[in-house]
C-alpha positions, 0 to 999 in steps of 0.5 A, spaced: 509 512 490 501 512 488 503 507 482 509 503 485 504 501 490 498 499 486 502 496 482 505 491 488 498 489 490 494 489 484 500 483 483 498 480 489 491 479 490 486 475 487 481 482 485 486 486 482 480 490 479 478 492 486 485 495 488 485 503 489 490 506 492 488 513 495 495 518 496 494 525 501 501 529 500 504 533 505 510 538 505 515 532 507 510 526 508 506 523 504 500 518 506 497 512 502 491 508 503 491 501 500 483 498 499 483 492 497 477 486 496 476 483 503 478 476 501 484 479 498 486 482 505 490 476 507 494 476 501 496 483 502 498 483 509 501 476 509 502 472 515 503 476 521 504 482 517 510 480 512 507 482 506 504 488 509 511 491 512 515 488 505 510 493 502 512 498 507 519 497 506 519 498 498 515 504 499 520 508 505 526 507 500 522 510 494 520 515 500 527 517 502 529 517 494 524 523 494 526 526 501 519 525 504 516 520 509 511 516 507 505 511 510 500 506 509 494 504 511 490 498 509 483 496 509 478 493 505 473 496 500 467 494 505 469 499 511 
């Protein structure tokens, strides 16, 4: 899940060098964290949070194929 994330921002953003996708797994749920470069920060949770609730999406399928529960937290490198 880790990748596939990575892999989506990375092909959103204007500093792919600057993504890094940190993952905490659990029994049954698994929690990613998504850093990105402040100026990305629009581009990846998108207006009003579309691209932010895609990626979700995307990840939640990927989840239930592994009978897990997954989330995603985005924030940017300065924090």
């Amino acid at each position: 899940m880790k990748e596939l994330v990575e892999v989506i921002a990375k092909a959103l953003v204007n500093h792919p060098e600057s993504v890094h996708v940190t993952e905490f797994e659990g029994d049954r749920e698994t929690e990613l964290t998504l850093t990105v470069d402040p100026a990305d920060m629009g581009k990846v949770i998108g207006r009003q949070g579309r691209i932010a609730r895609a990626i979700r999406t995307v990840l939640k399928v990927q989840a239930t194929r592994e009978d897990k529960r997954a989330s995603l937290d985005i924030i940017s490198e300065d924090e």
